[in-house]
C-alpha positions in Angstrom: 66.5 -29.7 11.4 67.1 -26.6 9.6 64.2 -26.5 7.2 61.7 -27.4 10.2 62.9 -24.4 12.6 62.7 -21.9 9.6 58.8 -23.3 9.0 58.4 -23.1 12.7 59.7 -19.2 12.8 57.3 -18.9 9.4 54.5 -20.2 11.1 54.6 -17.7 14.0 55.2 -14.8 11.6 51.9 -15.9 9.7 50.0 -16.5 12.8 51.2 -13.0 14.2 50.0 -11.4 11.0 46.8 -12.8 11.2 46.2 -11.9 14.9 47.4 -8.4 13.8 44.6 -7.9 10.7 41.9 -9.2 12.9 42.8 -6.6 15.7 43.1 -4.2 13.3 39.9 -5.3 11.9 37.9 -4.9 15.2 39.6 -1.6 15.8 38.0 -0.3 12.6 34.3 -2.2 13.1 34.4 -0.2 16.8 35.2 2.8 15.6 32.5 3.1 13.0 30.2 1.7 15.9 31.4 4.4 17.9 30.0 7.2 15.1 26.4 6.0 15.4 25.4 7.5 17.9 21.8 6.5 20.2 20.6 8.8 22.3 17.1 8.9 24.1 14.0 11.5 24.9 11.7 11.4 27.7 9.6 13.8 29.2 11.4 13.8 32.7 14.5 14.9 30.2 16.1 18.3 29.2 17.3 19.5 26.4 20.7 20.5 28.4 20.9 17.2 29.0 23.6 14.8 27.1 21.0 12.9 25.7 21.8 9.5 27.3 19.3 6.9 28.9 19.9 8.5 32.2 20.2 12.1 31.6 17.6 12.1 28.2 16.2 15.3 26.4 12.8 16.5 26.7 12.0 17.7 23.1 12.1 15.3 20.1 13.1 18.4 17.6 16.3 18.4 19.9 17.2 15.2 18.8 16.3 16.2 15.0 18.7 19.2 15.3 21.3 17.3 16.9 21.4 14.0 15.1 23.5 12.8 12.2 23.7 9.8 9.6 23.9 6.8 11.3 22.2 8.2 14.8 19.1 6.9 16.4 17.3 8.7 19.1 14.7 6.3 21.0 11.7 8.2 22.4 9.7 7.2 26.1 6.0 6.6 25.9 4.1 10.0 26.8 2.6 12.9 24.8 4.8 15.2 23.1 2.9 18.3 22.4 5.3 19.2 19.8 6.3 20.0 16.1 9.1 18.0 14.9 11.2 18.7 11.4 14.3 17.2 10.6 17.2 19.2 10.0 20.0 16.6 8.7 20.1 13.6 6.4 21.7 9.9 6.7 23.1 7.9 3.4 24.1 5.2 2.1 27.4 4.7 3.5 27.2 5.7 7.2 23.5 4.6 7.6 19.8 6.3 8.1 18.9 9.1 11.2 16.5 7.1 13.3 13.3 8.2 15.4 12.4 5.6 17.4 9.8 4.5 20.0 11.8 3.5 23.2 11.1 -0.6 23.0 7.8 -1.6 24.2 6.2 1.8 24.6 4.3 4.4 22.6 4.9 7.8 22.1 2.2 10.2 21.3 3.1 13.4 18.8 0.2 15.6 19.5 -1.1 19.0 18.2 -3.0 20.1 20.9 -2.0 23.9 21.7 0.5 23.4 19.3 0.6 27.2 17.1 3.8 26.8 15.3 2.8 24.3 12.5 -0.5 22.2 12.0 1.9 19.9 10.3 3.1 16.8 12.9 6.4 15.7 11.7 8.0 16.8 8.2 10.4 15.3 6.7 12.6 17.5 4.1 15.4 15.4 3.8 16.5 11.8 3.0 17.9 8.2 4.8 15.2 8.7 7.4 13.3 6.1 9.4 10.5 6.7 11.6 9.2 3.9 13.7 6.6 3.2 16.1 4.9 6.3 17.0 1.7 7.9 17.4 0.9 11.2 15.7 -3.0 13.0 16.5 -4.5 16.0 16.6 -2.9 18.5 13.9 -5.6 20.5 11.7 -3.3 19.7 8.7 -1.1 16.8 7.9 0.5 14.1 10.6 3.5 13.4 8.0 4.2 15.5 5.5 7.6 14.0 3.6 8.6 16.5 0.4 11.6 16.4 -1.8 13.4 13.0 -0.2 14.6 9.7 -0.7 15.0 7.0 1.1 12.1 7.0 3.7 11.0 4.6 6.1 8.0 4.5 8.0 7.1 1.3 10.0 4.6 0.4 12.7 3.2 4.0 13.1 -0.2 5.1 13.6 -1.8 8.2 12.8 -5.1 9.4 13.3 -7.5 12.4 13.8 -5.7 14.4 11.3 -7.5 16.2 8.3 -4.3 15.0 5.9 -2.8 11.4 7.2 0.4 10.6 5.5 1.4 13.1 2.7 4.1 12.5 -0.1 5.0 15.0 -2.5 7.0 16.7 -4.9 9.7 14.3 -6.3 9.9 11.7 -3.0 11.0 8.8 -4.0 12.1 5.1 -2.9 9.7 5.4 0.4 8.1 2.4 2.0 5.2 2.2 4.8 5.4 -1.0 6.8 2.3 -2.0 8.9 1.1 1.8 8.9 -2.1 2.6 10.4 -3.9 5.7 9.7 -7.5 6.5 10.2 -9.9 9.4 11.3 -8.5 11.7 8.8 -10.9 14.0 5.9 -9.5 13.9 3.1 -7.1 11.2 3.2 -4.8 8.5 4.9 -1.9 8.2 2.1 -1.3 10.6 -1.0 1.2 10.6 -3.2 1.3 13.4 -5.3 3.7 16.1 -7.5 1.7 19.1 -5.6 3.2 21.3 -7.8 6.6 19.9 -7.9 8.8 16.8 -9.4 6.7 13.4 -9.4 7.0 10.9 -7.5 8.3 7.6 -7.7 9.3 4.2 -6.4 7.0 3.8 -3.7 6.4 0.7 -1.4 3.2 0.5 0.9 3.0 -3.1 2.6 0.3 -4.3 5.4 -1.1 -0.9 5.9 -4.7 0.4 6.8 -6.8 3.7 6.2 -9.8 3.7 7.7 -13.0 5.9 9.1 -13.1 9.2 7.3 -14.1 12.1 9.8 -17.0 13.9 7.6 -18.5 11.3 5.2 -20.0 14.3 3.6 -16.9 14.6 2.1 -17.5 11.6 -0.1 -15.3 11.1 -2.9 -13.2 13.7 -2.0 -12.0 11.2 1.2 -9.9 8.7 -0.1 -7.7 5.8 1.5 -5.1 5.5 -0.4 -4.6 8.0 -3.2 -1.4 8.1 -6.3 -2.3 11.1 -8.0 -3.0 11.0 -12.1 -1.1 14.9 -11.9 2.1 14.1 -14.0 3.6 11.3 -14.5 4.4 9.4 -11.7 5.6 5.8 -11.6 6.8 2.5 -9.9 4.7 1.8 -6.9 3.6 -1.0 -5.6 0.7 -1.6 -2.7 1.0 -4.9 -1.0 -1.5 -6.4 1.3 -2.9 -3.3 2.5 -6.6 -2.3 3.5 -9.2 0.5 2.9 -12.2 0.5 4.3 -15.3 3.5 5.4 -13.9 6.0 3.5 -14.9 8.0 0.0 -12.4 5.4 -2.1 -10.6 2.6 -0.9 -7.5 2.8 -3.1 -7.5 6.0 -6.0 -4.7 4.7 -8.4 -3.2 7.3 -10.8 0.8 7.2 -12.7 2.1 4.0 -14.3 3.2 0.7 -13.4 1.7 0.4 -10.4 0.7 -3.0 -8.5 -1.8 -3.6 -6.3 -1.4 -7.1 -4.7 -3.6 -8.8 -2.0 -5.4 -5.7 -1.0 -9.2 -5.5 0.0 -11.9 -2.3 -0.3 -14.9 -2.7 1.1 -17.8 -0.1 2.7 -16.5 2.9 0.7 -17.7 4.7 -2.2 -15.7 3.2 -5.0 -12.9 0.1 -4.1 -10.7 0.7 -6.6 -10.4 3.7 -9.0 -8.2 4.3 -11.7 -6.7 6.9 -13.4 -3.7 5.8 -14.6 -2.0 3.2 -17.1 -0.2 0.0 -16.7 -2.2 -0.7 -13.6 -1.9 -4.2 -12.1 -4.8 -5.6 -9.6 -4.2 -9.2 -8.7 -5.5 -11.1 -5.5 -7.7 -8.4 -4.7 -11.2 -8.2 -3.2 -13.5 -5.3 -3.3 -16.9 -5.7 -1.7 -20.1 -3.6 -0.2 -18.9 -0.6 -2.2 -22.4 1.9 -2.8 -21.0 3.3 -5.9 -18.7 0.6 -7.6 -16.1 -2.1 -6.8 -13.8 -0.9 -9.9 -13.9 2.1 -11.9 -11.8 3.0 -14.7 -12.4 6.9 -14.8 -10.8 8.6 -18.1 -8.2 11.1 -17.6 -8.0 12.7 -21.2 -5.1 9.8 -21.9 -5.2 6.2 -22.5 -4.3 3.6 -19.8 -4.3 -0.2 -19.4 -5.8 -1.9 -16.0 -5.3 -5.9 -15.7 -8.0 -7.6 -13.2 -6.5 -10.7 -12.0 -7.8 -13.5 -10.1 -9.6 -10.9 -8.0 -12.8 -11.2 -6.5 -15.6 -8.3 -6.4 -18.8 -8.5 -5.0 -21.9 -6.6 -4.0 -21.6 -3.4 -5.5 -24.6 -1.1 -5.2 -24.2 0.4 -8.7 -21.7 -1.2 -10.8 -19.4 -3.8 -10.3 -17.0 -2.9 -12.7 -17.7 0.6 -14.9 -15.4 1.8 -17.5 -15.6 5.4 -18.4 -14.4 5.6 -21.7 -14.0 3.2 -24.5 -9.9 4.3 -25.1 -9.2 3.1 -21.2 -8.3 -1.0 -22.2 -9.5 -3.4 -19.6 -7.8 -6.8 -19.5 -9.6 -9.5 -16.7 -8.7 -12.7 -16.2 -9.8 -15.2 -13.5 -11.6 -12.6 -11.5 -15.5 -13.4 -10.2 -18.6 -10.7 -10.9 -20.9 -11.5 -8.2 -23.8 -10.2 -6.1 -24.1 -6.9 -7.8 -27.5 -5.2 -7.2 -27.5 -3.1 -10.5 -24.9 -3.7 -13.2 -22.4 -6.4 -13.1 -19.7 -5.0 -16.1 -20.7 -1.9 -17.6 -19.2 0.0 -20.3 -20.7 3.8 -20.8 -20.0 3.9 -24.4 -21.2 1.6 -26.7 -17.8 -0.2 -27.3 -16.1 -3.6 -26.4 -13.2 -3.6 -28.3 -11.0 -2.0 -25.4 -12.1 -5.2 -23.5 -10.2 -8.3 -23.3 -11.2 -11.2 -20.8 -11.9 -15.1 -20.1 -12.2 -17.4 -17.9 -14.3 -15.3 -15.5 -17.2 -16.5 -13.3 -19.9 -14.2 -13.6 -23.0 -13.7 -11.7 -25.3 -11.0 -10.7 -28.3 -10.3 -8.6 -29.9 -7.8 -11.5 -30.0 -11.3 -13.7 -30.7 -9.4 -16.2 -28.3 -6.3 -16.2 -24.9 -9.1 -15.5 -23.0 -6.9 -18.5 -24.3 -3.6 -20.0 -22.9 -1.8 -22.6 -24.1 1.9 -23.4 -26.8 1.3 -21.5 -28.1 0.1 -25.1 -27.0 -3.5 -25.5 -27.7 -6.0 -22.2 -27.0 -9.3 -21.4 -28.7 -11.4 -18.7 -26.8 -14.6 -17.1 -28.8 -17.0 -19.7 -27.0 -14.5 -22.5 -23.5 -14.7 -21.8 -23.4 -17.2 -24.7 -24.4 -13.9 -26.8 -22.1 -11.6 -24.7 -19.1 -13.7 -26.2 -20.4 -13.6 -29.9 -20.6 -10.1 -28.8 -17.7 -9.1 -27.5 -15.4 -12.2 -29.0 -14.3 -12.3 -25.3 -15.1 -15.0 -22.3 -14.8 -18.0 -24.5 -14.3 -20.1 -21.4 -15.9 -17.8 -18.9 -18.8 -19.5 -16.4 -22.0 -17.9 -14.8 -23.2 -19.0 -11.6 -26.9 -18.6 -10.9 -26.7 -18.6 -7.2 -24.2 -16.5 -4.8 -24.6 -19.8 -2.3 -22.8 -22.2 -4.9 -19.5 -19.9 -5.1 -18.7 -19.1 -1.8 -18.3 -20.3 2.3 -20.6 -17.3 3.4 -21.5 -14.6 1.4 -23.6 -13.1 3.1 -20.9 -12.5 5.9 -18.3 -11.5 3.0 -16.4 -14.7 3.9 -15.1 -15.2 0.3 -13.1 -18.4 0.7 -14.6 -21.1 -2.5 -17.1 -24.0 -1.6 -15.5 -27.1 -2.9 -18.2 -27.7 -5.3 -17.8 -23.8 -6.7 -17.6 -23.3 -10.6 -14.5 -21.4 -9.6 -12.4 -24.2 -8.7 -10.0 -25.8 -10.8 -11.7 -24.0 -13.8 -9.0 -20.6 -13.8 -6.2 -20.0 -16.4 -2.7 -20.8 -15.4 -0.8 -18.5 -17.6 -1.0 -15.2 -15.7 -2.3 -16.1 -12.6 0.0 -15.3 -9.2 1.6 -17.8 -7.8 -0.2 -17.6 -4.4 -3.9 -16.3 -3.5 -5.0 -13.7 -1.2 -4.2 -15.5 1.9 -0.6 -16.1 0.7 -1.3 -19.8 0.1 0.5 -21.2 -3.1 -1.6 -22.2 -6.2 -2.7 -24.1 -7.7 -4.1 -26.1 -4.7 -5.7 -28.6 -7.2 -5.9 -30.1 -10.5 -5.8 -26.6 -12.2 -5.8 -22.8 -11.0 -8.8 -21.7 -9.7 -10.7 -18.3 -10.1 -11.4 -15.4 -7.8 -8.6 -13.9 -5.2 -8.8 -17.4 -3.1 -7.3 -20.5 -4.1 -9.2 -23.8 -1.8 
């Protein structure tokens, strides 16, 4: 009877010991709850205000100035005619400074009348998140993020801006989520050194530049630009689109991935400047100058084409600049270009390396050109491979109609009866296709940026 009321009595003590730890527990998770802070803007508010839903403050840069790791301010819908700059960072531990669009609603940053910067929003510091807003109408950049870490834009959209989104000297680990920019001069995203630290570790997924302002501009107008200054590195472009602009995507630094992106109705689709340079699942298309350059930068560099899909270039399909620039394409379809098809302007191969390509061309004769001196039609690809000692198992079609659903709408998607099907190497090749879907589909891996 003994031994049972002492395990009785033991019992309680645990039980009151756990009960204890959990309040204790809770205690703690509330308290760090308490220290990140939310606090709202509107423009019925007042910066006198305390900030809350009821009593918010007018100006966003109040919220900037009074915020602190781990705070959020969520912004109304209305125009905020307004320069905004943060003044504080988050980190790791107690969490990033927020500016938010209030749920369901927009707010508009605007530089109209605005004298105090031409810049929208800068960011100068790290752990920062910006989310769902509008930013128009400034004469220089609508973001311009310098010397951070740790940035996240999502679900913004910027437009009639002469710079969209800048990035500069020594940002690094940023990511753009589902970022719209368009109606911009000189560009919708540039990463560059501008004088200062490179940098590095950049993310882009599911965004879109689009519709310079002055196609005069040309090449100087580019989508989405890493600059060749320095040596920046680690970036990677998922899913994202460029289209009416000077160039599509401008790639410079190293090892940099371009994944399931598309170019199309610009200058150039795809131009590189850079080395260790990954395009795979891409599809560049209706380009007037070319779908793909490799231009030389004074230094060697190494672009992989893979299962990508380029098509009706006006010039050149693919153009390499200079013979020390090494181009390695796999499973990727040449088609429907109305000059060259692969051109090399010296007259040198051996930085080429390449198979099981479909290749066709509507200059039948001009489907790969190298120094403007050696040609080869579609009936000499045979002779391109003695050539070259390249495209062993590469194919040519002799009619756009027999590769693809609708060409002539840019609906790239494979007939079932296409050379491209099933006829693609598997070593290499991603493991789905531009749509996402999974390959290999059929009885082998097939070639081009869709998989049927």
């Amino acid at each position: 009877m003994k031994f049972k009321k002492n395990l009785v009595i033991l019992s309680l003590i645990l039980i009151n010991v756990l009960v204890l730890s959990l309040i204790c527990l809770a205690l703690t998770t509330i308290s760090i709850s308490a220290e990140e802070k939310v606090y709202y803007v509107a423009k019925n508010g007042s910066d006198k205000n305390p900030g809350t839903l009821d009593l918010p403050w007018l100006s966003i840069q109040h919220a900037a100035e009074t915020m602190v790791a781990g705070d959020t301010v969520l912004i109304k819908k209305g125009t905020y005619n307004e320069h905004v700059y943060t003044m504080h960072s988050g980190d790791s531990n107690k969490g990033y400074i927020v500016f938010s669009a209030y749920p369901g609603e927009t707010p508009i940053i605007d530089g109209t009348g605005v004298t105090e910067s031409q810049n929208g929003f800068i960011v100068d510091k790290s752990y920062i998140k910006l989310i769902g807003l509008k930013i128009c109408n400034w004469e220089e950049n609508a973001i311009w993020i310098e010397n951070a870490g740790y940035i996240e834009i999502s679900d913004c959209e910027v437009h009639d801006v002469c710079y969209g989104i800048g990035v500069a000297d020594g940002t690094h680990h940023f990511e753009l989520n589902r970022v719209e920019m368009h109606h911009f001069d000189y560009y919708g995203f540039d990463a560059s050194p501008s004088g200062g630290a490179d940098c590095h570790h950049g993310t882009l997924n599911d965004c879109i530049a689009h519709s310079w302002r002055d196609p005069a501009l040309g090449h100087e107008c580019d989508g989405f630009a890493l600059s060749h200054e320095g040596a920046q590195h680690d970036f990677v472009l998922n899913r994202c689109k460029a289209y009416n602009v000077g160039d599509g995507f401008v790639i410079g630094g190293n090892n940099v991935t371009v994944n399931r992106c598309s170019a199309h109705d610009a200058e150039v689709g795809f131009k590189m400047w850079g080395d260790d340079i990954t395009i795979v699942n891409c599809l560049g298309y209706h380009n007037d100058s070319s779908n793909v350059e490799l231009d030389w930068d004074g230094e060697p560099g190494t672009t992989i084409l893979q299962n990508c899909t380029f098509m009706d270039a006006q010039t050149y399909n693919i153009w390499v600049e200079n013979a020390a620039d090494f181009l390695c394409m796999y499973n990727c379809i040449l088609a429907g270009g109305d000059n060259i098809g692969l051109a090399f302007e010296q007259r040198d191969v051996s930085n080429y390396k390449g198979d099981y390509n479909l290749f066709h061309n509507d200059d039948v004769d001009r489907v790969i050109v190298v120094g403007y001196t050696d040609e080869f039609s579609l009936n000499q690809i045979e002779g391109w491979k003695s050539y070259s000692g390249q495209d062993a198992r590469s194919l040519v079609a002799y009619s756009i109609n027999k590769i693809f659903v609708d060409p002539t709408n840019y609906d790239f998607h494979l007939l079932e009866t296409s050379l491209a099907v099933d006829n693609g190497k598997s070593a290499g090749a991603p493991s789905e296709d531009y749509n996402g879907n999974p390959r290999p589909q059929g009885d082998g891996y097939d070639i081009g940026a869709y998989e049927r």
